[in-house]
Each structure stands twice: as structure tokens, then as C-alpha cells.
C-alpha positions as CSV (number, residue, x, y, z in Angstrom):
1,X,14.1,-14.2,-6.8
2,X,12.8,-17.7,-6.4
3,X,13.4,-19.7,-3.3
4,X,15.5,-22.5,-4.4
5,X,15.6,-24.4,-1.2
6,X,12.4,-26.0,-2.4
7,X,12.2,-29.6,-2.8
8,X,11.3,-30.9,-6.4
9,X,7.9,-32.3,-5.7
10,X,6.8,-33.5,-9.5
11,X,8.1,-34.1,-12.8
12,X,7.5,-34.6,-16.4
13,X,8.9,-34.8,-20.3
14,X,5.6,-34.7,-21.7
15,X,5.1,-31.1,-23.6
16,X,3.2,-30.6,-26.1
17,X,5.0,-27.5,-27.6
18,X,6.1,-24.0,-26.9
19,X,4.3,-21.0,-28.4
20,X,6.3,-17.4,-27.5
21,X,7.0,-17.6,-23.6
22,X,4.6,-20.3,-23.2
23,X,5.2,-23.9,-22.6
24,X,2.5,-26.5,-22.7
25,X,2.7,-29.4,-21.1
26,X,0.7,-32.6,-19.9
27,X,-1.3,-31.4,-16.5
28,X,-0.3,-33.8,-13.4
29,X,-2.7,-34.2,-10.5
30,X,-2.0,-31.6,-7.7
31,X,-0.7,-28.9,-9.6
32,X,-1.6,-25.7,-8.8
33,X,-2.3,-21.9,-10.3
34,X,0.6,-19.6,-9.9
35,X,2.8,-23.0,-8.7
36,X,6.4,-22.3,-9.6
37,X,8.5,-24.3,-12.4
38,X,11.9,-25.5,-13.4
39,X,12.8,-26.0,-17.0
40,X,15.7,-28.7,-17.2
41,X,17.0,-28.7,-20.6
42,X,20.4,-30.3,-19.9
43,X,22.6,-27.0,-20.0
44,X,20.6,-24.8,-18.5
45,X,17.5,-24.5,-16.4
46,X,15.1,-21.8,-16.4
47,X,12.4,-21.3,-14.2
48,X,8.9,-20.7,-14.9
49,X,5.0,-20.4,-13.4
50,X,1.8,-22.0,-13.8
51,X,-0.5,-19.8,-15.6
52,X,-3.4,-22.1,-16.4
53,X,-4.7,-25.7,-15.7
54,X,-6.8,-28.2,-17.1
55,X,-8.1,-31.4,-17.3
56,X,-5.4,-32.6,-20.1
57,X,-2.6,-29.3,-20.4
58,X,-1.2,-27.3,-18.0
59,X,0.2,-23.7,-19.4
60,X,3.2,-22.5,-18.0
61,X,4.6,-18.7,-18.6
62,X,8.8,-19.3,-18.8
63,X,10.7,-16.6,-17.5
64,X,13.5,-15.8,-20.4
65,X,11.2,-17.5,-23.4
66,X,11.1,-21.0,-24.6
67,X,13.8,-20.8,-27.9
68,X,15.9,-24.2,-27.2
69,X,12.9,-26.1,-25.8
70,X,12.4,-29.4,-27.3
71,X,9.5,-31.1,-27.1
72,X,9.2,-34.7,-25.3
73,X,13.3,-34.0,-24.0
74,X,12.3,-31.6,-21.8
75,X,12.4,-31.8,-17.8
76,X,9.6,-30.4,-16.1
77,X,10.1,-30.1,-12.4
78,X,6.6,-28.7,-10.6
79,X,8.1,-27.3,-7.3
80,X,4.8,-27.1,-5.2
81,X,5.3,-23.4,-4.4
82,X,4.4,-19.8,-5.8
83,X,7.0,-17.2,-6.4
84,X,8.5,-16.1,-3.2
85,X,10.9,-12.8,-2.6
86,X,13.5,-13.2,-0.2
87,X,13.2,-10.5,2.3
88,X,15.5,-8.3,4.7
89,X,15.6,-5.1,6.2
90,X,19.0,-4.5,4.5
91,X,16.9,-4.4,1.2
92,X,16.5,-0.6,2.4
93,X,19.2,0.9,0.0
94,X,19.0,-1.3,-2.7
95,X,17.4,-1.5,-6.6
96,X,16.8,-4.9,-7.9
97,X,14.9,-6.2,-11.3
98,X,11.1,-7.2,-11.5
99,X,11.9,-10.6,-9.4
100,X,13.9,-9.3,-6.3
101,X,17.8,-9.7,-7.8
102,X,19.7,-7.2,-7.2
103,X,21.1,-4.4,-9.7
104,X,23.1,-2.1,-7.8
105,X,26.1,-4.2,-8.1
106,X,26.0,-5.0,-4.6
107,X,25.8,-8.6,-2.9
108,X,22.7,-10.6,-2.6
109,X,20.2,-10.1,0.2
110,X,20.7,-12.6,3.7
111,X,17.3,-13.9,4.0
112,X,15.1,-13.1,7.0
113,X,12.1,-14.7,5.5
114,X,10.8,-16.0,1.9
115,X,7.4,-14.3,1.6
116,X,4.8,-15.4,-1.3
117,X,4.6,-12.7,-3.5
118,X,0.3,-12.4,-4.1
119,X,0.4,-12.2,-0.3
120,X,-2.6,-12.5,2.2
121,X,-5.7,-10.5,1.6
122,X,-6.0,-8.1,5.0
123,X,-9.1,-9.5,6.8
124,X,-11.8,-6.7,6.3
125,X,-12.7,-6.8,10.2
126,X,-9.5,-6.0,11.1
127,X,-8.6,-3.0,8.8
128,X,-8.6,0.8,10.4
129,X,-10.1,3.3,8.5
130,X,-7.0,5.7,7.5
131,X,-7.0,9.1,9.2
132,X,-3.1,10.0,9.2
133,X,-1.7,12.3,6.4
134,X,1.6,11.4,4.8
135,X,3.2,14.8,3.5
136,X,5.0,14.7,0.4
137,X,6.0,18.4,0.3
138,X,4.3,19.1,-2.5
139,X,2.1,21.9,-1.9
140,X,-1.4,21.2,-4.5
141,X,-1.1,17.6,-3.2
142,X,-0.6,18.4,0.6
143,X,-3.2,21.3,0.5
144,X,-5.8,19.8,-2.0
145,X,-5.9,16.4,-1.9
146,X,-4.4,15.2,1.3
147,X,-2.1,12.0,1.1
148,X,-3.7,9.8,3.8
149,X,-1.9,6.2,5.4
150,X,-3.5,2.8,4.2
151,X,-4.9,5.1,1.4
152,X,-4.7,4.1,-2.4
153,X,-4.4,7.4,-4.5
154,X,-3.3,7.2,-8.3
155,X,-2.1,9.5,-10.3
156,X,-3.4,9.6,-13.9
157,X,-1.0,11.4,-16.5
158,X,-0.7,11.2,-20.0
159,X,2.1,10.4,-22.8
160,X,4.9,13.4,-22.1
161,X,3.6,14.6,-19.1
162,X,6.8,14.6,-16.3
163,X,4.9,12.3,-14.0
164,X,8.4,10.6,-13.5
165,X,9.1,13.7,-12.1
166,X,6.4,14.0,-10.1
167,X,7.3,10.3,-8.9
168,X,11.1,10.9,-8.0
169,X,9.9,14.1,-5.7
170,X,7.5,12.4,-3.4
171,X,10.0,9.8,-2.7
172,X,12.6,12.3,-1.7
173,X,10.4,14.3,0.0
174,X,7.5,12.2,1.3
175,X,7.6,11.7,5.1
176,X,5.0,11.2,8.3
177,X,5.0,13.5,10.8
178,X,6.1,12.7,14.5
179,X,10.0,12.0,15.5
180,X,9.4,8.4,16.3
181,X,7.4,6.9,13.1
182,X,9.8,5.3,10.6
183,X,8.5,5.6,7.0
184,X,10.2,4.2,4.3
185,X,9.7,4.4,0.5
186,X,9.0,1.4,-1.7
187,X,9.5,2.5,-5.6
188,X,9.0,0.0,-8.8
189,X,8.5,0.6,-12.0
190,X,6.9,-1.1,-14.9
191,X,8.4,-1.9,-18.1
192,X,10.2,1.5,-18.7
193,X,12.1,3.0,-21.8
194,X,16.3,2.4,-20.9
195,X,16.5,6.2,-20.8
196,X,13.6,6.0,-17.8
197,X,15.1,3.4,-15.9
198,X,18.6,5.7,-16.0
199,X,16.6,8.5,-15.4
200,X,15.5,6.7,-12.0
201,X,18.5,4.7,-11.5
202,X,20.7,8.2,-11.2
203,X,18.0,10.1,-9.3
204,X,17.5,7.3,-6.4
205,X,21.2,7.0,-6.2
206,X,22.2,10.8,-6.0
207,X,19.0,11.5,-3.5
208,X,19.3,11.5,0.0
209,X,16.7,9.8,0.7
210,X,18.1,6.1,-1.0
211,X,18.4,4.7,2.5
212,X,14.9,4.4,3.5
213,X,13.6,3.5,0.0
214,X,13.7,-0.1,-1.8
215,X,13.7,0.3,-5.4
216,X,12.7,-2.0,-8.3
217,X,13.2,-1.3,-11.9
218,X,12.2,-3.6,-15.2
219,X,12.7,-2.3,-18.4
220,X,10.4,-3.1,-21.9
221,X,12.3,-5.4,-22.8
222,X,12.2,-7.5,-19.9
223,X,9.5,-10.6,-20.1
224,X,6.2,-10.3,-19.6
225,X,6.3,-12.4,-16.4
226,X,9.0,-10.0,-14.9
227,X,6.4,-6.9,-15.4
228,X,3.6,-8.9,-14.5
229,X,5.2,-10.0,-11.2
230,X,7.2,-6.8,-10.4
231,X,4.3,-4.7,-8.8
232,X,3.6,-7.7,-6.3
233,X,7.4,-8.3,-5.5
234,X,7.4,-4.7,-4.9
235,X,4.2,-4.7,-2.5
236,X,5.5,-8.1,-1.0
237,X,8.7,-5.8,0.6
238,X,6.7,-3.3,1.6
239,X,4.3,-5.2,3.6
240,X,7.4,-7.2,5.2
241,X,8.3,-3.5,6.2
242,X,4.8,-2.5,7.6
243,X,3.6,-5.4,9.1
244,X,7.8,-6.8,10.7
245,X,9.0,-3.2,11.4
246,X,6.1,-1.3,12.1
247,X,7.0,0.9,9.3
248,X,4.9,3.2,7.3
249,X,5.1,2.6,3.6
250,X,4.1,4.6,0.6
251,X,4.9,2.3,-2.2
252,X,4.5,4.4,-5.9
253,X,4.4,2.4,-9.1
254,X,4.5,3.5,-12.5
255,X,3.5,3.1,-15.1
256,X,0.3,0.7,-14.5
257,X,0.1,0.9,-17.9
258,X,3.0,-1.2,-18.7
259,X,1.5,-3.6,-16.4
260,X,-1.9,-4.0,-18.1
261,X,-0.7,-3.9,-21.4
262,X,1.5,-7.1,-20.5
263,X,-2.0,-8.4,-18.8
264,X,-3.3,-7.9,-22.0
265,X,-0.2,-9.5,-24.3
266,X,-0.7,-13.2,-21.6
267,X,-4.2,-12.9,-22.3
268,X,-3.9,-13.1,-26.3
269,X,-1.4,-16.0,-26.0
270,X,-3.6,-17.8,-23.7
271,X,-6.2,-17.0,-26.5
272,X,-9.0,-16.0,-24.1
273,X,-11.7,-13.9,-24.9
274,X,-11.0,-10.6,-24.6
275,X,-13.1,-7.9,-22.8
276,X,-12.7,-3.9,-23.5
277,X,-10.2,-2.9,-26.1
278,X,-8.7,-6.3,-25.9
279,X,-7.9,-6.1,-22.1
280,X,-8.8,-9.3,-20.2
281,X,-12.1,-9.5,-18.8
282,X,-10.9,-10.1,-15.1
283,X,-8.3,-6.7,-15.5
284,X,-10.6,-5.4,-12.8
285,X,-10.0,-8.4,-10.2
286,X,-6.3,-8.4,-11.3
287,X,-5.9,-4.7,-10.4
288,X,-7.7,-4.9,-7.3
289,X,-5.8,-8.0,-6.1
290,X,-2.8,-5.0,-6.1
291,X,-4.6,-1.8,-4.6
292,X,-6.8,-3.9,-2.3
293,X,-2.8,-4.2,-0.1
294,X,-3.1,-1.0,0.8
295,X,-4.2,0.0,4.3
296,X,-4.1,-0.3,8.0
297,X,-4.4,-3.2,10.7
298,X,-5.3,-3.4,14.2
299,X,-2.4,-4.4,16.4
300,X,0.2,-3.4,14.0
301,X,1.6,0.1,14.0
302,X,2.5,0.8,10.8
303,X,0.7,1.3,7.5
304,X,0.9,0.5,3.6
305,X,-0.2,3.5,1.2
306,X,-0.1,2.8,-2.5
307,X,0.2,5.5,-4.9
308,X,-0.3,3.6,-8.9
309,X,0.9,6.7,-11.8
310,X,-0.8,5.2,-15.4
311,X,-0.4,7.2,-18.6
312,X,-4.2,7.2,-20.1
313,X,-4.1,6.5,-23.3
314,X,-4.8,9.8,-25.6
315,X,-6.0,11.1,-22.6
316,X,-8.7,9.3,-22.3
317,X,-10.3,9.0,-18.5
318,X,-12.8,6.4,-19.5
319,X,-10.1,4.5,-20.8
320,X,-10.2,1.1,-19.5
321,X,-7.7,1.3,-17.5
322,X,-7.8,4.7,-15.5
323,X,-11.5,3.4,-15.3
324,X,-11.1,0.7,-13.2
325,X,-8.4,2.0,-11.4
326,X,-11.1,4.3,-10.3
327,X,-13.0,2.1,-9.3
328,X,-11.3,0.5,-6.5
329,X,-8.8,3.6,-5.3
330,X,-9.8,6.1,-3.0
331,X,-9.9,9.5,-5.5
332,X,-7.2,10.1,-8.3
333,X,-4.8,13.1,-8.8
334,X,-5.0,14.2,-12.6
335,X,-2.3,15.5,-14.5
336,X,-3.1,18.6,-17.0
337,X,-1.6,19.0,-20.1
338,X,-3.0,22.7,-20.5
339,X,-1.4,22.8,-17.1
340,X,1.8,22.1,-18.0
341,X,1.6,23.9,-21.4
342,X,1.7,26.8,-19.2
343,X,5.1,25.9,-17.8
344,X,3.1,24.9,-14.4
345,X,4.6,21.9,-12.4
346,X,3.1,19.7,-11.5
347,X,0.6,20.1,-13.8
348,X,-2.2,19.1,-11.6
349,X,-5.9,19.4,-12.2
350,X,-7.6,20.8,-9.1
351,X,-11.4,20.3,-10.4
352,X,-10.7,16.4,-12.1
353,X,-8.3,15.5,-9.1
354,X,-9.9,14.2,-5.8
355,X,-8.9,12.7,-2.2
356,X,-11.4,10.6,-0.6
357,X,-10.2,10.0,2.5
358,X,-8.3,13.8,2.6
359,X,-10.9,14.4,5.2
360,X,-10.1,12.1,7.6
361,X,-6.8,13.3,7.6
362,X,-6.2,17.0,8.5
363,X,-7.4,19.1,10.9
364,X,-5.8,20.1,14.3
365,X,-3.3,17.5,15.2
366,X,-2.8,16.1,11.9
367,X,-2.1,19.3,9.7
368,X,-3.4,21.8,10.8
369,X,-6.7,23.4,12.1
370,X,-7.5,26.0,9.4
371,X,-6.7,22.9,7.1
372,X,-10.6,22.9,6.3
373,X,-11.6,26.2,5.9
374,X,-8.4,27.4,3.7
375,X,-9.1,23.9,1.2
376,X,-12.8,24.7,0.9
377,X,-12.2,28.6,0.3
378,X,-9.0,27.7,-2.3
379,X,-11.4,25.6,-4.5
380,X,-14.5,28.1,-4.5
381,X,-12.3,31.0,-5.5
382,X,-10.3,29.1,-8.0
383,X,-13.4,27.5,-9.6
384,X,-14.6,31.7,-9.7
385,X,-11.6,32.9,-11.1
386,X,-11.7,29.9,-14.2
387,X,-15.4,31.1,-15.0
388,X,-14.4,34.4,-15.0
389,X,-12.0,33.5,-17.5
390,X,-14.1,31.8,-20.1
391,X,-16.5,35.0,-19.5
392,X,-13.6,37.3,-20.5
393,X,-13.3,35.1,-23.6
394,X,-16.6,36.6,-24.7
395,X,-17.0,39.9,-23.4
396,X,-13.3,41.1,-23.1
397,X,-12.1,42.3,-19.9
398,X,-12.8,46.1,-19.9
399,X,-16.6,45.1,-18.7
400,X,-15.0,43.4,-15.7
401,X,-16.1,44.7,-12.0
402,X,-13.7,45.0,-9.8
403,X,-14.2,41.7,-8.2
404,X,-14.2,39.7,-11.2
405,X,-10.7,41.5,-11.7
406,X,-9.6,40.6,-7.9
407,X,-10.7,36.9,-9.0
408,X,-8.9,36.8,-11.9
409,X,-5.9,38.1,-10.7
410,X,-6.5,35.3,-8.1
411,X,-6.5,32.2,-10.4
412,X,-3.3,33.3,-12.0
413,X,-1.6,33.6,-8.6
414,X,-2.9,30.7,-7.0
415,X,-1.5,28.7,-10.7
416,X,1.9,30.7,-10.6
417,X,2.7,30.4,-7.2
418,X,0.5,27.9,-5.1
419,X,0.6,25.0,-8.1
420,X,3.6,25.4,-9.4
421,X,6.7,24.6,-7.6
422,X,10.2,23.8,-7.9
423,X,10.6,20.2,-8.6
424,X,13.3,20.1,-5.6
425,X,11.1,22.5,-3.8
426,X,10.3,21.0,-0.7
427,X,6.9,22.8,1.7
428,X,5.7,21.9,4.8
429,X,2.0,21.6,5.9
430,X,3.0,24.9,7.4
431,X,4.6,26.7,4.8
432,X,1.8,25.4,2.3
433,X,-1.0,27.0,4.0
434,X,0.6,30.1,4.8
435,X,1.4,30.4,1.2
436,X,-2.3,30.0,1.1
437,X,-3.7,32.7,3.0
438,X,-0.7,35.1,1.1
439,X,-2.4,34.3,-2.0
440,X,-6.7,34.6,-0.7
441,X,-5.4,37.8,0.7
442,X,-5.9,39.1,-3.0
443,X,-9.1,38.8,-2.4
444,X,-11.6,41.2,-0.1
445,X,-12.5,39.3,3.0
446,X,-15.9,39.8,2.4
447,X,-15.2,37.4,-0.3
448,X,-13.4,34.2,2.7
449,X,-17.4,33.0,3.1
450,X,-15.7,29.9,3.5
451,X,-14.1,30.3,6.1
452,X,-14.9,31.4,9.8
453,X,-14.3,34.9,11.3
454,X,-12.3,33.8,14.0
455,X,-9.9,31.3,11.6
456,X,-9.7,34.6,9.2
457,X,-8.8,36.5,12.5
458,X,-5.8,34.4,13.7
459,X,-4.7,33.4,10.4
460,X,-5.0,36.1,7.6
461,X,-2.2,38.2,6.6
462,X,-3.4,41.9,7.8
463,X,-4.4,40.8,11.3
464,X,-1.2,38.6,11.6
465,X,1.1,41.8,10.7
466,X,-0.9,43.6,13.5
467,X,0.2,40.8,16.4
């Protein structure tokens, strides 16, 4: 929502034209990129932003379109300000649209502050590195690719995979350890179908967790401005949490998709030259400008984690897109649709999925200290059991020993039960790596060369019946 206590600084009738939800008209001197707009056209006024300037035009993106624009009877009021989001800690509770209005049907939010939407970059000497895990219940996430604060983790799905699903259960379940951290949940999504944004309207409003989560919804038919603008009004209310209430935030936005396909649509009406498969060339600095928010700051307790969801295009990886966004995150969780042909949710691919800061994160007073050991040994004897698979494929499994049978049995256990889980399942750190050493129990001990003897000692299933 724009801040409309702003003085009109500069005017003008002189537009050259209108061309889908872009206005041109003649640049002023002082004007500036991003600089918000009013559009007087005598019964109503809409509001838009400064997109491009040059010597002679300036290109302005209108928020609604530009039918009922006339040219050279047109006010153009230049406000001197980028888009700001009012802000309040009673936005906890509340869904608004892609600008900050609210769509719950309740009353506008009281003000604490109006905070510019693109934010201030985090000086670099200042950031911690993140070492705290966030625990979103979800077992393949918590045990194999460790949620850190101030982290930047995507997750890359594809068309008809339930990464909406996947979405709605970390922000019921995700929290921080310790009894006097306040974590809150910052949700937005991008240009979704009506049947998604119902889909996530009843979900946040039945779940228990609504009143530490701020959500905010625009549809595909929304303007392109709305969806370009949502994920920063999103990330805007988040920081005010992190950085004014020493909150920590996990802020999860889907479908990044959306947002770089309406990149792409303000890039072809700009006419500028496009880069890969028609996406602007700077996608890469646009994107960052949004992950780069993530992290942690000296002198401030709390923290801001983003986690983007994109839908790759035929599944593609080195589609633009999930390309870049690799990039500049820290790892990427990867949804599999062989996965999730087998009736496994979530879906997850173990050997394409990857936390880079997961090590910092776990460990003896964080998760816990057998964290290591049981991750390491999980992947090796998963990783076995899947060649021993594609080797049954040739030579059937009557030539099997009986450790390749111990294996196998091992990856289908470790899918059935370890992977998959109820989507309103919720697991502890502690319940997830017990489940853990249930399932290597299948396996000999000689086989645990991952893990120490003393670890196998206090933590495996036979000695643990024994005490």
C-alpha cells in the first residue's frame, strides 16, 4: 500500500501514449528509478512507478492498466518516493494482496513505520555466518538437508508436483528451538491459479499457526507490477519483524516462476533485448536483489531465512531460472516426480537435493550429536541400496547376496517410512533420528562404517533395548 502522506513534488500533461500497462511520458529533471506515480485523470487516480528514464521519456508501469488514459489531458504527479509498505506488528494474523492491503476482511493496519520496499542491502561486514537450524518437522528436510537461520534454501518442483503442500506444512510446523526465541512465518505467493490462492487462503485460516504468520496472496490475473512487487512487500515485513522485534523469520515464496515470467512480460514491453529464452539479461541481479535479504546481523538477535519454491519448466534444472537461483542460494531441495509416482510425500530427491550450510547447523546443542554420523551413514546406504536396484534390473534378484538383499530392503524402508510422511505429520529432531537408527538397524553393523562405535553404542536400537 502506498504511503499517501507524501507531498506531490512534480507534475506533468505531457505523455506521449500508453502501450498495455505502460505510460510514457516526457522525463522531468530529478526523477528517479523506482520513484512512485499518481495518474490524475479527473475521476479517478491511479497510481503508478517509474520503470525507466531517459534523456527525453520517462516509462512508467501503472498499477490497474492505462485503458481511459488520454494523451496530453493527463496529470502526472511524480511523488519523489519508492513504494513503501506500511508496517505493524498487528500484521501477524493477516493476508493482504501483492501491495500490503488487506484481504481478510479486516480493518487496515495502524502504521508503526512506512518502510521502502527494495530495502537496504545488509552491509557484508556485519553479517554472521548462519549456524542455527530452524526445524520444520519434516523429517528428509530436518535429517538431510538441515534448515539453517539467515540461510536461503529453494525448493525446485515441477508442474503437478504438491509443493503447495509442501509449502503449507512448514509454515504450520516450522519453529526454532529454545522457549524464548519468537519465530514468525512470512508467506506470499506469486501469481497463483484462484483455486491456489483458496487453497492457501482456507489452509492459513484453519491452521493454528495463522497468528505468527503474515500472509500475502496475488492471483494471475493480478498486474504485473503487483507480482513483480509482492515478493519485496513480503520480505519488507519480514525484515521489520527481524531487525524491530528480534524475531526469527522464515519467509517462503512460491512460485518464483510467476515472478520471472512477469520479469520477463516488463521486459518485452520495454522492448529490451532479451537474454536466455527471452528472460531479461539482468534476471540474475533481479533475483539476487531478493535472496541476497536473507541472513544474520551483529547486534540484532533475530534472523531472516528465505525459502523461494519455482516450478522448472518441463523439468528442466538448467532452466534459466532454477539456474540462477542456484547460483546465489545456499543448496536447493529437489522435488521427484518418480518420487511421488510412488505415492512418496514429499517427494524429495536425496542425491539432487543439497544444504550448504546444514553443517553449520547440527550437532550437539543444535540437534543433536549423532546428527553427523546418522546423515553421513543414511546417504551412503541409500546411494547402495539404489545401485543395487538398477543391478537387479539386469541380473534379477535370485543372484543377490545377502547384503545386497539387506540393502535393498533398506532403500525401500528408508522411502516408505523415513521420506514419506503424513502431510500433517509433524517429527521432532528427536523423533527423526530415532526413526533413523530404526530403519539402519536393517542393516548389519558391520555395515554403520559411517558412524563411530561409541555413537552406534549409545544410540542403536539393540544396545538401547539392553539399558
Amino acid at each position: 500500500m502506498v504511503n499517501t502522506a507524501a507531498m506531490y513534488v512534480k507534475e506533468t500533461t505531457s505523455t506521449y501514449g500508453a502501450r498495455g500497462a505502460l505510460l510514457f511520458v516526457k522525463s522531468l529533471p530529478g526523477v528517479r528509478y523506482n520513484e512512485i506515480v499518481e495518474i490524475d485523470l479527473g475521476t479517478e487516480t491511479r497510481v503508478g512507478q517509474v520503470i525507466d528514464v531517459s534523456k527525453d521519456v520517462t516509462v512508467i508501469q501503472v498499477f490497474g492498466g492505462t485503458s481511459a488514459i488520454a494523451q496530453g489531458k493527463t496529470v502526472v504527479r511524480f511523488r519523489g518516493e519508492t513504494l513503501k509498505l506500511p508496517v505493524s506488528i498487528d500484521m501477524l494474523g493477516r493476508i493482504f494482496d501483492g501491495l500490503g492491503r488487506p484481504i481478510d476482511g479486516g480493518p487496515p493496519i495502524t502504521p508503526e513505520d512506512y518502510l521502502d520496499i527494495h530495502g537496504n542491502p545488509l552491509n557484508p561486514a556485519v553479517r554472521i555466518p548462519p549456524s542455527e537450524p530452524i526445524e520444520t518437522g519434516i523429517s528428509v528436510i530436518d535429517a538431510l538437508l538441515t534448515l539453517v537461520r539467515g540461510q536461503k534454501l529453494p525448493i525446485f518442483s515441477g508442474s503437478g508436483l504438491p509443493h503447495n503442500r509442501v509449502a503449507m506444512q512448514i509454515v504450520r510446523q516450522a519453529a526454532v528451538r529454545g522457549t524464548e526465541e519468537k519465530f514468525a512465518v512470512v508467506f506470499g505467493a506469486i501469481g497463483v491459479t484462484h483455486e491456489e490462492a483458496m487453497y492457501f487462503l482456507n489452509e492459513l485460516r484453519r491452521m493454528g499457526a495463522l497468528d505468527r504468520t503474515i500472509a500475502f496472496i496475488t492471483t494471475a490475473s493480478a498486474p504485473t507490477v503487483e507480482k513483480l512487487a509482492l515478493p519485496r512487500v513480503a520480505l519488507t515485513a519480514a525484515e521489520f519483524l527481524a531487525w524491530k522485534y528480534d524475531m526469527h523469520v522464515l519467509t517462503i515464496l512460491t512460485d518464483m516462476t510467476n515472478y520471472c515470467e512477469a520479469l520477463r512480460e516488463l521486459s518485452a514491453a520495454r522492448e529490451e533485448v532479451p537474454g536466455r529464452r527471452g528472460y531479461p539479461g539482468y534476471m540474475y541481479t533481479d533475483l539476487a536483489t531478493i535472496y541476497e535479504r536473507a541472513g544474520r546481523v551483529e547486534g540484532k538477535k533475530g534472523s531472516m531465512t528465505i525459502m523461494p519454491i519455482l516450478t522448472m519448466p518441463d523439468d528442466d534444472i538448467t532452466h534459466p531460472i532454477p539456474d540462477l537461483t542456484g547460483y546465489i542460494t545456499e543448496g536447493q531441495i529437489v522435488l521427484s516426480r518418480e518420487l511421488w509416482r510412488k505415492g512418496i510425500y514429499p517427494p524429495v530427491d536425496v542425491f539432487l537435493s543439497l544444504s550448504r550450510l546444514m553443517k553449520e547447523g547440527i550437532g550437539p546443542g543444535k540437534t543433536r550429536e549423532d546428527h553427523r554420523e546418522v546423515f553421513s551413514q543414511l546417504i551412503a546406504a541409500y546411494a547402495e541400496g539404489q545401485h543395487i536396484r538398477e543391478l537387479t534390473m539386469i541380473v534379477g534378484t535370485e543372484s543377490l547376496s545377502e547384503r545386497d538383499r539387506k540393502y535393498l530392503e533398506f532403500a525401500d524402508v528408508f522411502e516408505r517410512r523415513f521420506i514419506n510422511q503424513g502431510e500433517y505429520e509433524r517429527r521432532t529432531f528427536e523423533e527423526t533420528l530415532d526413526l533413523a537408527w530404526e530403519i539402519l538397524s536393517i542393516l548389519p553393523e558391520e555395515e554403520l562404517r559411517q558412524i563411530r562405535d561409541e555413537t552406534i553404542k549409545k544410540y542403536h536400537p539393540k544396545y538401547r533395548k539392553r539399558t
